[in-house]
N, C-alpha and C positions, 0 to 999 in steps of 0.2 A: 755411404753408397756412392758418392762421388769420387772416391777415387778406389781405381778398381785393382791398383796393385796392392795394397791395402786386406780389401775385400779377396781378391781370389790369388793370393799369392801365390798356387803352386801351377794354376791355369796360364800362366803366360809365358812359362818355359820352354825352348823346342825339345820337343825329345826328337832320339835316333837311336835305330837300332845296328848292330854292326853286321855284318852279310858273312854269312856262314854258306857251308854247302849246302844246296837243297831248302835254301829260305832264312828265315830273321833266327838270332838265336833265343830259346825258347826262354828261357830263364827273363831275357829282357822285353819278349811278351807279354809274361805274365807280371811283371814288375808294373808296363805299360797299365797293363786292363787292372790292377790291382789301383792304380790311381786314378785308374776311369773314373772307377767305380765311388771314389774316396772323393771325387771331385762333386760325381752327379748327389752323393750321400750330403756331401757341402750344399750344391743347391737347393735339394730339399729341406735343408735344415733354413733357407734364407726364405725357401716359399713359405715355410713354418712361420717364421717370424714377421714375416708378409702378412698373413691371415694372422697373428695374432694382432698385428697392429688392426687390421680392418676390424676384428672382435674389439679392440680397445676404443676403438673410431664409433662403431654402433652403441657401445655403452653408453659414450660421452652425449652422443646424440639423443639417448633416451633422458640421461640426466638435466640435459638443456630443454628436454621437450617435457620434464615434469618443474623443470624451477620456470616455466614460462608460458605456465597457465595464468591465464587474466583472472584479475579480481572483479568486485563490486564497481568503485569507484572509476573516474576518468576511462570509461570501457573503452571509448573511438581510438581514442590517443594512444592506450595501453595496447589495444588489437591491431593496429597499422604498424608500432613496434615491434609485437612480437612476430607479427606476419615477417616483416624488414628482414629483421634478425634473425628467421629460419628458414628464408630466403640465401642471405648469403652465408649463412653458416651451412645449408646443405651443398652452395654452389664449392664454400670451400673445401667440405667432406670429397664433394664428386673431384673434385680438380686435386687433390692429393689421392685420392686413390686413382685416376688417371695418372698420375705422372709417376706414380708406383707400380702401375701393372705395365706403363709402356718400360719404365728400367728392367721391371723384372725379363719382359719381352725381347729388351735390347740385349739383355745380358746372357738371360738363355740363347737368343739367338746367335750372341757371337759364339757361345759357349760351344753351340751345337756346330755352328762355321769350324770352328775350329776341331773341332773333335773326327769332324765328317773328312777335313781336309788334312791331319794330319793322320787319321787313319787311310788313306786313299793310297793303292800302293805299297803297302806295310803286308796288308793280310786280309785276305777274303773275308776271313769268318771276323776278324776284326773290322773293315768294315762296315760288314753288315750289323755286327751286333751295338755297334757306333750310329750306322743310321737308325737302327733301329728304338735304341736308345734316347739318338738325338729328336724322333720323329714321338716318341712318346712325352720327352719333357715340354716338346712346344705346345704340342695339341694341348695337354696338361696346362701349361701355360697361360695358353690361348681361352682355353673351357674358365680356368680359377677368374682372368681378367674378366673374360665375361661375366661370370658367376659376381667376383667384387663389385664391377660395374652397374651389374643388375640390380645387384642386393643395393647399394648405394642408393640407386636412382628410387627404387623402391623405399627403404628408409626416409628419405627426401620427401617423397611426395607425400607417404603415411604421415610424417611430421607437419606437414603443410594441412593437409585434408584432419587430421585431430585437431590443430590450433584453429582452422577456419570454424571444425563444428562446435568446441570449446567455446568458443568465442560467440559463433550465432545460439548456445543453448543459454550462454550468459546473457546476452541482449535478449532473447524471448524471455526469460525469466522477470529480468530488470522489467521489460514491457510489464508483463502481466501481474508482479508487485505493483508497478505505478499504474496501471488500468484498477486491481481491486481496490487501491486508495482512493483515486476519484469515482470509484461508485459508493466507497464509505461516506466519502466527504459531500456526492449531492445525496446522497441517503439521508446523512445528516441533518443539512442543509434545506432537505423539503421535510423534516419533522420539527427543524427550529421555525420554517416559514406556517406550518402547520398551527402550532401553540404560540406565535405567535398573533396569527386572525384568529383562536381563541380566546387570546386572551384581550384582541383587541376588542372582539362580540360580547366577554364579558362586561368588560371595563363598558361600554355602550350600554348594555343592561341596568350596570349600577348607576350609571350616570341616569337614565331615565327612571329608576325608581326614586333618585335622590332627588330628580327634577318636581315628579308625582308628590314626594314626602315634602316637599319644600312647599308646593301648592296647597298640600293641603293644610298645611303649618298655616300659612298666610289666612288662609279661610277659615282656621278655628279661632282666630281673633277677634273677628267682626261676629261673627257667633256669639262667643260670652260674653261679650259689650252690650251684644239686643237679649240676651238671657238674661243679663244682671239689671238691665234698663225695666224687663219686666218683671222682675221680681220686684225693683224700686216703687214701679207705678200700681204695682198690687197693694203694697203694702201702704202706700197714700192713698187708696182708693178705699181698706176695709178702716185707716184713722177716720174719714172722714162720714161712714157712714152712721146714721142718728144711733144704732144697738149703741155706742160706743160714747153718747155722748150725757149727761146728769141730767136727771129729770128731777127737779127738790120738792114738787108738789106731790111723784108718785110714790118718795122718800117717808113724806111723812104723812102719809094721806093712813086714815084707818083700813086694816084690815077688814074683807068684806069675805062675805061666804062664799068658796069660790060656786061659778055656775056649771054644768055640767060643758064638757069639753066636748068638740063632734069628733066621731072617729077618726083618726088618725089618714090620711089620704098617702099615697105612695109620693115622694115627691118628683117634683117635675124633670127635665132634664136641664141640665145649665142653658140658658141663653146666654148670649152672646153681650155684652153691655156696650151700646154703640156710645161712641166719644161726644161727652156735653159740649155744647156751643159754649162760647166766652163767654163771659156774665153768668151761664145760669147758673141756679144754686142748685146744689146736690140736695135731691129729694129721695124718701124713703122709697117713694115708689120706682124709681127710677134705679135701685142696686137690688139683686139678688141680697137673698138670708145668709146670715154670718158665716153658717156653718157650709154652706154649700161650696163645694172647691170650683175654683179658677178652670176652665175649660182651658186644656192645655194651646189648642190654637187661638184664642183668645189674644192681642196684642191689644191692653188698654193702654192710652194715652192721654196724659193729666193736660187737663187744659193750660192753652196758652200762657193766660195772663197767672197761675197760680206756683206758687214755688214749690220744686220738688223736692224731695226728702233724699 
């Protein structure tokens, strides 16, 4: 499109027509309008390819606006990139279709310069169907640039406002993953603190039963030592009583008739056998009968100076 001999090679020719009686001659009229027409069919063919490039231009933009969706990771970094990047890839969408619509603009407008001025003079009806012509490509012209224009700027900003909300739905999400992890984590964290003070009120529990069981350990000691002390002092108390000791006169004394017995009396209840003084001797009257048991609270204790068993 930069060089325009090139592009519109049959547009920069002068035509002339040659002067007959009564006006142009017709045959080179219709030759003229025959290549008008051939010329404006040529520009349409270039606005064609104008708008295809702009449809090619919107593709690529969509294609950049789905590979430049942000992930998971490095969000900040990744979103101020691709903000960057669809920043001036829209500014350079807008600035090549800018400099597309102004060529197309420059071109139709010479086009039409020319068409208006070399019909001027030639033929009424030539040109007016020349201005008219010329006054429909520009408008045309002028409406498509607008129209590219617009659609661009629109594309641009759609691209901009998807990546910004893209982006802010990714960080609220990111948020609200990392919000439901720290209420997992002190959820957690007050059921470990939780069974922890139970297990420390346990551990307290066992410890003061162990403390209890250890007490009472120590105290069943002194216990069976005064249990087994009086079971000793019992048993040196019934050796030394007289039932226990040889009588050799009642051994071999004659048998006598015996005498009537007195009835039999309930016997008494145990008393108590209070502890002899030193020296004295153990006398009959001083012990319960053989057979009568030990009053369980009873604690006898053998005299000082005498050895215990």
């Amino acid at each position: 499109m930069s060089n325009e001999a090139e592009i519109l090679p049959n547009l920069l020719r002068e035509e002339s027509f040659e002067i007959v009686m009564r006006g142009y001659n017709r045959r080179q009229v219709d030759e003229y309008i025959a290549r008008t027409r051939n010329q404006i069919r040529e520009l349409e063919a270039r606005l064609s390819r104008a708008l295809d490039e702009v449809e090619r231009t919107r593709r690529e933009m969509a294609e950049v606006r789905e590979s430049r969706r942000p992930t998971g990771d490095d969000l900040s970094e990744r979103l101020r990139q691709i903000i960057n990047l669809a920043e001036e890839e829209a500014q350079s969408k807008l600035g090549d279709a800018d400099q597309k619509v102004n060529q197309i603009r420059q071109e139709a407008e010479r086009e039409a310069k020319r068409v208006v001025d070399e019909a001027q003079g030639k033929s009424e009806r030539t040109v007016a169907q020349a201005q008219e012509n010329a006054n429909h490509m520009l408008a045309a012209a002028k409406q498509e640039s607008e129209r590219i224009r617009s659609s661009a700027k629109q594309e641009a900003d759609q691209l901009l406002l998807d990546t910004r909300n893209e982006a802010e739905r990714t960080l609220t999400s990111a948020e609200r993953r990392a919000s439901a992890i720290n209420e997992d984590a002190t959820e957690r964290l007050t059921q470990l603190t939780r069974q922890h003070s139970q297990a420390l009120g346990r551990l307290s529990e066992i410890s003061e039963t162990l403390s209890v069981l250890l007490r009472a350990e120590e105290s069943a000691g002194p216990l069976e030592k005064m249990v087994e002390e009086i079971a000793k002092a019992s048993r040196h108390d019934r050796q030394e009583r007289p039932d226990h000791q040889p009588d050799a006169p009642r051994a071999h004394a004659q048998p006598q008739a015996p005498h009537p017995q007195p009835p039999q009396q309930p016997p008494f209840p145990p008393q108590p056998v209070p502890p002899q003084p030193h020296g004295q001797p153990q006398g009959a009257h001083a012990m319960p009968p053989a057979n009568m048991p030990e009053p369980p609270h009873v604690i006898p204790m053998p005299p000082a100076g005498e050895p215990a068993e």
